[in-house]
N, CA, C and O atoms as a DFTB+ gen file, in Angstrom:
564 C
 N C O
     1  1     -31.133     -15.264      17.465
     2  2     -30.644     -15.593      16.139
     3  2     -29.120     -15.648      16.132
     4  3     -28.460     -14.784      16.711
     5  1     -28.467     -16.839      15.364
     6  2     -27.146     -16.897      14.946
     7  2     -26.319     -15.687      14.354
     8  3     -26.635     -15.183      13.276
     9  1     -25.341     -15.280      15.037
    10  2     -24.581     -14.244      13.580
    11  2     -24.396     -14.861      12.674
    12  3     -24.453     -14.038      11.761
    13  1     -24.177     -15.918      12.203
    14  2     -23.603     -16.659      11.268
    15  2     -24.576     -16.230      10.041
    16  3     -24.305     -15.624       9.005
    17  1     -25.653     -16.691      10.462
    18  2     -26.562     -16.408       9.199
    19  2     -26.781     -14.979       8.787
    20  3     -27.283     -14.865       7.669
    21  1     -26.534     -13.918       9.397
    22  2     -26.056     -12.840       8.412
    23  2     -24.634     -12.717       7.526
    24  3     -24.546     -12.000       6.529
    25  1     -23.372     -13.655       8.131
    26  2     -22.427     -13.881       7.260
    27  2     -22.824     -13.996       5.791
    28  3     -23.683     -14.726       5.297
    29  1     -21.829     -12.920       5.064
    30  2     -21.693     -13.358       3.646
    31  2     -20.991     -14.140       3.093
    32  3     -20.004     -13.510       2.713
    33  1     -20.879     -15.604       2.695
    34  2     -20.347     -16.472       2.948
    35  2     -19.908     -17.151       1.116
    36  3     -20.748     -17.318       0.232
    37  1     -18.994     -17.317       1.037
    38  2     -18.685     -17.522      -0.544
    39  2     -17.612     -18.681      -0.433
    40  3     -17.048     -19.120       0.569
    41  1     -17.521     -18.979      -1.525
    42  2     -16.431     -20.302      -1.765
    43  2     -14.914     -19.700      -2.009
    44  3     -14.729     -18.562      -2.442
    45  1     -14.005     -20.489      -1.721
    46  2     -12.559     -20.473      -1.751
    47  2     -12.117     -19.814      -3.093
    48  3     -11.232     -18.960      -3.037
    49  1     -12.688     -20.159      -4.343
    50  2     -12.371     -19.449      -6.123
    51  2     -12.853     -18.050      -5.729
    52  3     -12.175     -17.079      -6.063
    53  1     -14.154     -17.871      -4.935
    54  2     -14.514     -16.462      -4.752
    55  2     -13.336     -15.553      -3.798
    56  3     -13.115     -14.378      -4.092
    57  1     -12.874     -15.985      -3.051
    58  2     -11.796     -15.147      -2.008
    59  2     -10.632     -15.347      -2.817
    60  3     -10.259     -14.191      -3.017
    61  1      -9.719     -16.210      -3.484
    62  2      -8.901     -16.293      -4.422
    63  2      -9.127     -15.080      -5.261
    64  3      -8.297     -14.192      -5.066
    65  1     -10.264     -14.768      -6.354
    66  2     -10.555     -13.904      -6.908
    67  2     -10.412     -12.750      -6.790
    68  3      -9.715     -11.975      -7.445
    69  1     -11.244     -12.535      -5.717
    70  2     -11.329     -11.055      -4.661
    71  2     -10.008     -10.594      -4.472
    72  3      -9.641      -9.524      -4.958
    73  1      -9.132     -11.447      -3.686
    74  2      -7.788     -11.227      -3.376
    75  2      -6.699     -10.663      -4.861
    76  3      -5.909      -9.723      -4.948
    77  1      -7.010     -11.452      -5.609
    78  2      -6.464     -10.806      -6.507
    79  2      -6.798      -9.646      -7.312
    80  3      -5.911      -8.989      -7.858
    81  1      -8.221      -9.313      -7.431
    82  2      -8.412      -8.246      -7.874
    83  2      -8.092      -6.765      -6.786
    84  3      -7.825      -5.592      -7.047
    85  1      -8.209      -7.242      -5.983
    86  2      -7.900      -6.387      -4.673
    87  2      -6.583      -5.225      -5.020
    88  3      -6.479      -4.001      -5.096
    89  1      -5.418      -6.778      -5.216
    90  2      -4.058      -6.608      -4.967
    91  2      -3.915      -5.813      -6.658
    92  3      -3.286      -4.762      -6.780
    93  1      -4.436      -6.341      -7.584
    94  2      -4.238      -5.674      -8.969
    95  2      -4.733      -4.309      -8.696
    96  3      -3.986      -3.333      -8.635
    97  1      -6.045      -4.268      -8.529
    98  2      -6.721      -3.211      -8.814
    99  2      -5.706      -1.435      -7.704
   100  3      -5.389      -0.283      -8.002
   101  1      -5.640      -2.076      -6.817
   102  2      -4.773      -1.102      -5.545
   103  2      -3.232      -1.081      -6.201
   104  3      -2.762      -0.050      -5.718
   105  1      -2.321      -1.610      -6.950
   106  2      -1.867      -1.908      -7.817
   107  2      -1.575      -0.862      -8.888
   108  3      -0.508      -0.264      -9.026
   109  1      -2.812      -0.712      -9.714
   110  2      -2.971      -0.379     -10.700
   111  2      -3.625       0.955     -10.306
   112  3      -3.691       1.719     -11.269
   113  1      -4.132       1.456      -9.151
   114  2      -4.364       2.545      -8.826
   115  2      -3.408       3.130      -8.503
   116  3      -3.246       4.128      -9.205
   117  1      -2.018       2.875      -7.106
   118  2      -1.048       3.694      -7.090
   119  2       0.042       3.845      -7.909
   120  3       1.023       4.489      -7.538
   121  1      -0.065       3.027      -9.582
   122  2       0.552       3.483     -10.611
   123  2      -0.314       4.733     -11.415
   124  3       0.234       5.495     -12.213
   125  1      -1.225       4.773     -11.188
   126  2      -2.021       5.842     -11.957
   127  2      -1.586       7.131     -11.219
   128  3      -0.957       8.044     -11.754
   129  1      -1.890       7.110     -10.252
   130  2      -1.278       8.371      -9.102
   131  2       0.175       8.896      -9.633
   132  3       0.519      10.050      -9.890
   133  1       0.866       7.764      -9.709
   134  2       2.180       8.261     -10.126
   135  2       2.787       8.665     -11.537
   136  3       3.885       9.140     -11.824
   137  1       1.521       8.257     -12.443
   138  2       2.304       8.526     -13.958
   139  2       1.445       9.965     -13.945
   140  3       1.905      10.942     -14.535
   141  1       0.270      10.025     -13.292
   142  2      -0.255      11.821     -13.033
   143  2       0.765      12.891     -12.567
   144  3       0.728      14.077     -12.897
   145  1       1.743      12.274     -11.700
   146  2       2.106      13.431     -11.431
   147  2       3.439      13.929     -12.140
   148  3       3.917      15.046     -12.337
   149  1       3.932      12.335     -12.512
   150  2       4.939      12.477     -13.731
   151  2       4.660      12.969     -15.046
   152  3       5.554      13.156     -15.870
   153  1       3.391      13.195     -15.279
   154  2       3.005      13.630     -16.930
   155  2       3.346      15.219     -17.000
   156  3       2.979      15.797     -18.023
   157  1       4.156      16.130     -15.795
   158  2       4.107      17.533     -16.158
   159  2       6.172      17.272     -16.022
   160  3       6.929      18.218     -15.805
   161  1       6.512      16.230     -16.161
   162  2       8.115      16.188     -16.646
   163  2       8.160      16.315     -17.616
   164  3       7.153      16.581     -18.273
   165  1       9.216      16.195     -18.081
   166  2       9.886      16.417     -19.875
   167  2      10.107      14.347     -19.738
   168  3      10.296      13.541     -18.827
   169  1      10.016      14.323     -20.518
   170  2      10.111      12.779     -20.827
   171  2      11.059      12.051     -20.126
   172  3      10.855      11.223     -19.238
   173  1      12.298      12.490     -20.676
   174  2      13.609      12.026     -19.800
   175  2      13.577      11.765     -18.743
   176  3      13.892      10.634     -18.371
   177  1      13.054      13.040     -17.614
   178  2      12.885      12.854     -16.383
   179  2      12.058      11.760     -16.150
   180  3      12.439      10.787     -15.500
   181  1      10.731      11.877     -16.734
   182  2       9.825      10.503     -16.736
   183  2      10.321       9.263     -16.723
   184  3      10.016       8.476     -15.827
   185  1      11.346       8.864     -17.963
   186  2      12.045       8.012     -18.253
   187  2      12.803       7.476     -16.561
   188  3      12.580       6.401     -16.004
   189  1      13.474       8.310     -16.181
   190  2      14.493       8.129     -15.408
   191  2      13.743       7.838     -13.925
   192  3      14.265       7.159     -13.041
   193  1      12.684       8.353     -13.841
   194  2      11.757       8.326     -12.543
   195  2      10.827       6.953     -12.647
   196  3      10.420       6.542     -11.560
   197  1      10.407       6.123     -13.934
   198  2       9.485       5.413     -14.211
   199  2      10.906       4.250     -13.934
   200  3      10.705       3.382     -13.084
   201  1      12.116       4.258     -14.558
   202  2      12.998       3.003     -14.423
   203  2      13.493       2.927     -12.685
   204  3      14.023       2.032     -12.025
   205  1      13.109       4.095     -12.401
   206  2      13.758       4.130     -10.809
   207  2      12.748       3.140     -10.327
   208  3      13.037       1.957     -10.143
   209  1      11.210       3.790     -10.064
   210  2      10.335       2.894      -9.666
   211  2      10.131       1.912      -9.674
   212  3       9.830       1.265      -8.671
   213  1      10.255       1.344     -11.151
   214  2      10.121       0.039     -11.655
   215  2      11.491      -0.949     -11.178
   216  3      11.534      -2.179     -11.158
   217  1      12.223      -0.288     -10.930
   218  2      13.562      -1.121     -10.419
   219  2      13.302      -1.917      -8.839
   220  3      13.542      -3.053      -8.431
   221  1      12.597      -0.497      -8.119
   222  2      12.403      -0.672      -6.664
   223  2      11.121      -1.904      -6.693
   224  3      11.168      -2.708      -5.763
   225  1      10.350      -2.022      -7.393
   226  2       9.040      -2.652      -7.292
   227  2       9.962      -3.829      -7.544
   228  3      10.876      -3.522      -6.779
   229  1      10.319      -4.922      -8.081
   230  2      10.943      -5.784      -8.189
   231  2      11.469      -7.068      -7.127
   232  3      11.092      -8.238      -7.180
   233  1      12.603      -6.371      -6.009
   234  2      12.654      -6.305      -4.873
   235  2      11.393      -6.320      -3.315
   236  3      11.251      -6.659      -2.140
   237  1      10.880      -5.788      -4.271
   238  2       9.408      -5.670      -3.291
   239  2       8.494      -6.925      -3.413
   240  3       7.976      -7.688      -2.598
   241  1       8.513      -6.815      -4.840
   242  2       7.596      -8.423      -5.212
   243  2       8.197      -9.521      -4.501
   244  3       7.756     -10.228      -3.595
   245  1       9.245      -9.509      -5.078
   246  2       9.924     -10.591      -4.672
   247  2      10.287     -11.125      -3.433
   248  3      10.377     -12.348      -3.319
   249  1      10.499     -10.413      -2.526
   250  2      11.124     -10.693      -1.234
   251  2       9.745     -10.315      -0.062
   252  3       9.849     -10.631       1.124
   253  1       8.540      -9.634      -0.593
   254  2       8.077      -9.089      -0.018
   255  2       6.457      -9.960      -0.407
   256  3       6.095     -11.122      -0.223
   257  1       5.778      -8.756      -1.009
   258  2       4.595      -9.122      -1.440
   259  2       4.229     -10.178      -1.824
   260  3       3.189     -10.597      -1.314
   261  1       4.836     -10.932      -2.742
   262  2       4.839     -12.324      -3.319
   263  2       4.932     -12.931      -2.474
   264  3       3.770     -13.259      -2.233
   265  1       5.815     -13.558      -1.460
   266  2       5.791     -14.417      -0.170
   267  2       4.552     -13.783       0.795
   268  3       4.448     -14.411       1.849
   269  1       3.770     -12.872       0.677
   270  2       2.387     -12.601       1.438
   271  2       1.387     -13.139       0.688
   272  3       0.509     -13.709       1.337
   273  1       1.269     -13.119      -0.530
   274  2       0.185     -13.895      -1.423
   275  2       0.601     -15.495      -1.172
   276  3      -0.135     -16.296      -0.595
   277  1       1.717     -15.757      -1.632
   278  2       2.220     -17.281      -1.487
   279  2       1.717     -17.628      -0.018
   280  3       1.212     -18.727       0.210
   281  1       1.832     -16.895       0.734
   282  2       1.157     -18.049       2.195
   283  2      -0.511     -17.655       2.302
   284  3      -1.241     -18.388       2.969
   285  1      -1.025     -16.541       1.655
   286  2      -2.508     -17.139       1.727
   287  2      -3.193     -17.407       0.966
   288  3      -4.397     -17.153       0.973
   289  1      -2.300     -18.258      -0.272
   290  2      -2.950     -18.932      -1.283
   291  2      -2.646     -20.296      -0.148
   292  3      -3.413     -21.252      -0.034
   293  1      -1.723     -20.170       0.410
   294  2      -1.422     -21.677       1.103
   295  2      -3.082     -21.677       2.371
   296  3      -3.780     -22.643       2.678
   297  1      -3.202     -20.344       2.775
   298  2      -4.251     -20.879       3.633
   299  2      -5.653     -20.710       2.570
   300  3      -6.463     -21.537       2.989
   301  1      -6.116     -20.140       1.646
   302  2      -7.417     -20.010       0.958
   303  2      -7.178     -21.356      -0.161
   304  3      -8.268     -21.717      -0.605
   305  1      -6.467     -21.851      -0.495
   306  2      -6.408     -23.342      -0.768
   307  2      -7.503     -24.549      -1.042
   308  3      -8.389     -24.987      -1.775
   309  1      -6.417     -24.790       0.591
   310  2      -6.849     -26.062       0.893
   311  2      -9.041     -25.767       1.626
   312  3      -9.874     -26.661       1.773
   313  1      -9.227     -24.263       1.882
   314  2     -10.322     -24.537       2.182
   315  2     -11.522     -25.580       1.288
   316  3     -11.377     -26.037       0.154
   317  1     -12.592     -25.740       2.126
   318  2     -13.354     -26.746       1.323
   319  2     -14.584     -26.082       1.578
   320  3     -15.188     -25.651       0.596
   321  1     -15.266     -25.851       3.156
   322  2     -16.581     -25.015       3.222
   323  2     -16.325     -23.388       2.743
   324  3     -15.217     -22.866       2.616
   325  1     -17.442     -22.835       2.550
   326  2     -17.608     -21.551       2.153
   327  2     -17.240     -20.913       3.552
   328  3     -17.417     -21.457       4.642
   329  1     -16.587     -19.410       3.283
   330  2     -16.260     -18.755       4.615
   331  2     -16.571     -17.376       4.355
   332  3     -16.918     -17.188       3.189
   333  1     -16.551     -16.283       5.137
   334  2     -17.086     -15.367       5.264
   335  2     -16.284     -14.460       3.704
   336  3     -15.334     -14.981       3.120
   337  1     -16.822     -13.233       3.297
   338  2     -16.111     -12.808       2.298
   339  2     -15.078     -12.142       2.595
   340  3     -14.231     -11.704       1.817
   341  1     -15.116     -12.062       3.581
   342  2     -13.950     -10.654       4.365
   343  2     -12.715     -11.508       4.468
   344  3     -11.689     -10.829       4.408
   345  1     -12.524     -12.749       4.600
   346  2     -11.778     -13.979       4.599
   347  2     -10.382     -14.122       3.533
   348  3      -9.377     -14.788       3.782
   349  1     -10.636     -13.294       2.278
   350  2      -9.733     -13.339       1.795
   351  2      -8.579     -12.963       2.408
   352  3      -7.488     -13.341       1.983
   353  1      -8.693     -12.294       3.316
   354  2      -7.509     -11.561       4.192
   355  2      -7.309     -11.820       5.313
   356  3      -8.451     -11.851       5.771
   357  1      -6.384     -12.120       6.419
   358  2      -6.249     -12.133       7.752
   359  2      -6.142     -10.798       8.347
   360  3      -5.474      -9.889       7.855
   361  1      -6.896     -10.709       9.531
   362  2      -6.968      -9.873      10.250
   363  2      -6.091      -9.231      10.830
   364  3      -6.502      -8.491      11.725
   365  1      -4.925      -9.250      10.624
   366  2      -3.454      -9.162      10.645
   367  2      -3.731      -8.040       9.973
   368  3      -3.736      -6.887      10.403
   369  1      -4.060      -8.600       8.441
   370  2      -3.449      -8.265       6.973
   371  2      -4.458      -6.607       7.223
   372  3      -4.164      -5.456       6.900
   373  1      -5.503      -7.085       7.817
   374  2      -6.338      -5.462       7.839
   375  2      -5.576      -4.914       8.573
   376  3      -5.402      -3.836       8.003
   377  1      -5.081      -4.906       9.319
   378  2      -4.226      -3.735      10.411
   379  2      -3.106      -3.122       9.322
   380  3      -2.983      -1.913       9.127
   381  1      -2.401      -4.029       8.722
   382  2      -1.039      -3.841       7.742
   383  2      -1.881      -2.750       6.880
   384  3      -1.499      -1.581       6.936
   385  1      -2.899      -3.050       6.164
   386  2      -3.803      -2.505       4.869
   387  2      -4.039      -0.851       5.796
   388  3      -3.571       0.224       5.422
   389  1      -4.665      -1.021       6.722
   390  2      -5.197       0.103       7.474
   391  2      -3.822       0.858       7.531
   392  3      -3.767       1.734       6.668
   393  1      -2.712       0.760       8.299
   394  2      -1.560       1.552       8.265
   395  2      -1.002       2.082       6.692
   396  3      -0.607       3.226       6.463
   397  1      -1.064       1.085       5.794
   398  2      -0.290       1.589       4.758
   399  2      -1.774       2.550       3.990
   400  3      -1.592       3.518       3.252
   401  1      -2.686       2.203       4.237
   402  2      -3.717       3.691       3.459
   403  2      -3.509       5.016       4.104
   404  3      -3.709       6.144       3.655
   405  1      -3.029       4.593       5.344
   406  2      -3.245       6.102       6.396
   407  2      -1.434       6.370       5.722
   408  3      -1.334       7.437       5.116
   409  1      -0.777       5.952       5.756
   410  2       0.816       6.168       5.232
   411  2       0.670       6.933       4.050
   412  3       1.182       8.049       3.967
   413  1      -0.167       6.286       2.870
   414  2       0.195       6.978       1.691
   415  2      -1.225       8.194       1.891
   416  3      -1.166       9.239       1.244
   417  1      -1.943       8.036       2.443
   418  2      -2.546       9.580       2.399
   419  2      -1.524      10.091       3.073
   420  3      -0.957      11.049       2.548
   421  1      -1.174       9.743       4.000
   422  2      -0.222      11.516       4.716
   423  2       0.734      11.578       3.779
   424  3       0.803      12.663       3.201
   425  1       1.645      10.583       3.383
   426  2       2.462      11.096       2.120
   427  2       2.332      11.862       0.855
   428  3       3.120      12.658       0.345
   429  1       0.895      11.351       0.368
   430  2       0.370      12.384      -0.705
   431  2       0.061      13.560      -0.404
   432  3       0.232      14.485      -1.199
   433  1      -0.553      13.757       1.046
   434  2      -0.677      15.417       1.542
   435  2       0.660      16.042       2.232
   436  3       0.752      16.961       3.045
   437  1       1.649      15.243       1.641
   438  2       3.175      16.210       2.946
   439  2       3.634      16.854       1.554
   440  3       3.364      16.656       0.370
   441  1       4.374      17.633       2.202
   442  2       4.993      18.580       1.638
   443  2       5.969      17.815       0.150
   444  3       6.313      18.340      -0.909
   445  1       6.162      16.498       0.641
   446  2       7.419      15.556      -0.609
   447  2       6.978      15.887      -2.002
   448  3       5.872      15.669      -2.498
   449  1       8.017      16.445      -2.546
   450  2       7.887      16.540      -4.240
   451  2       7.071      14.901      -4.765
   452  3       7.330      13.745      -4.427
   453  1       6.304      15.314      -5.459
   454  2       5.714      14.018      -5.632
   455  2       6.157      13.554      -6.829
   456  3       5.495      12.545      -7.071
   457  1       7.201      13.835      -8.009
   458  2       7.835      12.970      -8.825
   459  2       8.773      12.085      -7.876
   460  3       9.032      10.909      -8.134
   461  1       9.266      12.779      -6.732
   462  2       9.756      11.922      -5.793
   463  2       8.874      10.887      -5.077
   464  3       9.426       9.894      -4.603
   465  1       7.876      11.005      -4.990
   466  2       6.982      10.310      -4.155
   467  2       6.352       9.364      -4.927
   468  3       5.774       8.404      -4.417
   469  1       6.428       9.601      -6.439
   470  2       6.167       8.769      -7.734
   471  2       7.025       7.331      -8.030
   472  3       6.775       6.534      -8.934
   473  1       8.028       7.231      -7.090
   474  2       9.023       6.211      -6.829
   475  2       8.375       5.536      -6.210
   476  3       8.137       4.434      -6.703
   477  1       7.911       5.789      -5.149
   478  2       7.525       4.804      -4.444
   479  2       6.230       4.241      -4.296
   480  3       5.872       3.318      -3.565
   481  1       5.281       5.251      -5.466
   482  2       3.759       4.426      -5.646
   483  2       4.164       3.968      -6.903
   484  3       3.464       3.107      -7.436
   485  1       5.153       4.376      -7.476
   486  2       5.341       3.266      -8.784
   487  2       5.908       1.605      -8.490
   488  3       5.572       0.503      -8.925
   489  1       7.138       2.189      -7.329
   490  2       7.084       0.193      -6.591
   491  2       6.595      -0.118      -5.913
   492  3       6.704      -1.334      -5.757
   493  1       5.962       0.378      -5.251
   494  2       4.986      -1.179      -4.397
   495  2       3.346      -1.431      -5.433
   496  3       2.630      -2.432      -5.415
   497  1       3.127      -0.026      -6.329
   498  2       2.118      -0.560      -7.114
   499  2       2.787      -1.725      -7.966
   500  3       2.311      -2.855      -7.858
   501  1       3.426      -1.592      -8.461
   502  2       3.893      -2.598      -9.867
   503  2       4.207      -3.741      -8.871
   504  3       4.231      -4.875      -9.349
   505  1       4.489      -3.567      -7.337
   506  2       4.639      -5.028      -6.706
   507  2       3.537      -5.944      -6.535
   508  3       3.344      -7.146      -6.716
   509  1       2.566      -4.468      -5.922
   510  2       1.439      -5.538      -5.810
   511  2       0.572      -6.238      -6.739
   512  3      -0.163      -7.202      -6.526
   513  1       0.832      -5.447      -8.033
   514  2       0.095      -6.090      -9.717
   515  2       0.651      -7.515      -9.201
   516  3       0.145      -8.546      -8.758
   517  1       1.982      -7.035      -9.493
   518  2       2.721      -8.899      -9.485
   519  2       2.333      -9.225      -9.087
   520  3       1.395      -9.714      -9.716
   521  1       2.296      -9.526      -7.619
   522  2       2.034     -10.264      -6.716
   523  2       0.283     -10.409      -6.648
   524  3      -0.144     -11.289      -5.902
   525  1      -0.420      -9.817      -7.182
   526  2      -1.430     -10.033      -6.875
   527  2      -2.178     -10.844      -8.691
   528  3      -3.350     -11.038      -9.014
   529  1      -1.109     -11.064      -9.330
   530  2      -1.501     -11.574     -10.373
   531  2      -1.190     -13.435      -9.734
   532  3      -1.778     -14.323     -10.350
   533  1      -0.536     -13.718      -8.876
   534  2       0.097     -14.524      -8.550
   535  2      -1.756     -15.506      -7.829
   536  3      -1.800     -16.718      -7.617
   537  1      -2.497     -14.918      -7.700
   538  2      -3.666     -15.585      -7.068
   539  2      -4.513     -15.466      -8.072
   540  3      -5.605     -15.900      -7.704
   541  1      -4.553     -14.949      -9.565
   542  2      -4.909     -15.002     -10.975
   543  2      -4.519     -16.280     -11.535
   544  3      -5.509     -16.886     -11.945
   545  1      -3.828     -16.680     -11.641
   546  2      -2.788     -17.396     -11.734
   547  2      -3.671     -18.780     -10.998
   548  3      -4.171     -19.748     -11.570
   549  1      -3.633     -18.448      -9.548
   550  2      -3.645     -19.826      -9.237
   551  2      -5.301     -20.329      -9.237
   552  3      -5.777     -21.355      -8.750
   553  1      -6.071     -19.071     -10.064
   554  2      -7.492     -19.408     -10.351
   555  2      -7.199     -20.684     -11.277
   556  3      -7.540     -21.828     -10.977
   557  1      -6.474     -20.299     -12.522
   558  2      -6.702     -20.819     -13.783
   559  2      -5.597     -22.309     -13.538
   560  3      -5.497     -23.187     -14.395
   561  1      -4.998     -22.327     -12.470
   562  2      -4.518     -23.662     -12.522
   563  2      -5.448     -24.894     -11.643
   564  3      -5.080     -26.069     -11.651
């Protein structure tokens, strides 16, 4: 028997989709992490820790994350046959994904003050919303 025919195999709007909920949802999880651990500040501090983050995420979208969505909307595109579901991503992109989960667990278990550590799941989350709204986006066009 073929492997193929156990492939789960979906259309190009379906990996578009995926991809973006992916990037939102992971997103929108390491902002949750971070306004948890900011909710035992006095506001101010919050204030001052939430504009830090949000400053850094910016930079990130932009120069970063966003030009990673922008080239595999360029390759999930132009596809035309259905391809496996795992497809939304290059196999690259799993090695990158695999390092940065193992990164922010050891960071969440090290010793780092985590209003400090709230900086930096507040920017690359709010990067990857962006950026992962960016294949939302190119559903509806």
């Amino acid at each position: 028997m073929k492997l193929r025919t156990f492939t789960p195999s979906v259309d190009k709007k379906t990996l578009i989709l995926l991809a973006g909920l992916m990037w939102c949802g992971v997103g929108v999880m390491l902002i949750s992490y971070a306004v948890s651990w900011l909710s035992v500040l006095m506001v101010k501090k919050q204030i001052a820790f939430y504009v830090i983050g949000f400053s850094v995420a910016l930079p990130i979208h932009v120069y970063g994350f966003s030009k990673i969505a922008g080239k595999n909307l360029e390759r999930l595109l132009p596809m035309i046959e259905k391809k496996c579901i795992f497809s939304f991503m290059t196999w690259k992109s799993y090695i990158v994904v695999l390092f940065m989960v193992s990164l922010g667990i050891t960071l969440r278990h090290s010793s780092l003050p985590k209003q400090y550590l709230s900086i930096v799941y507040n920017g690359i989350g709010l990067a990857l919303f962006l950026s992962g709204t960016k294949y939302l986006k190119a559903l509806l066009l």
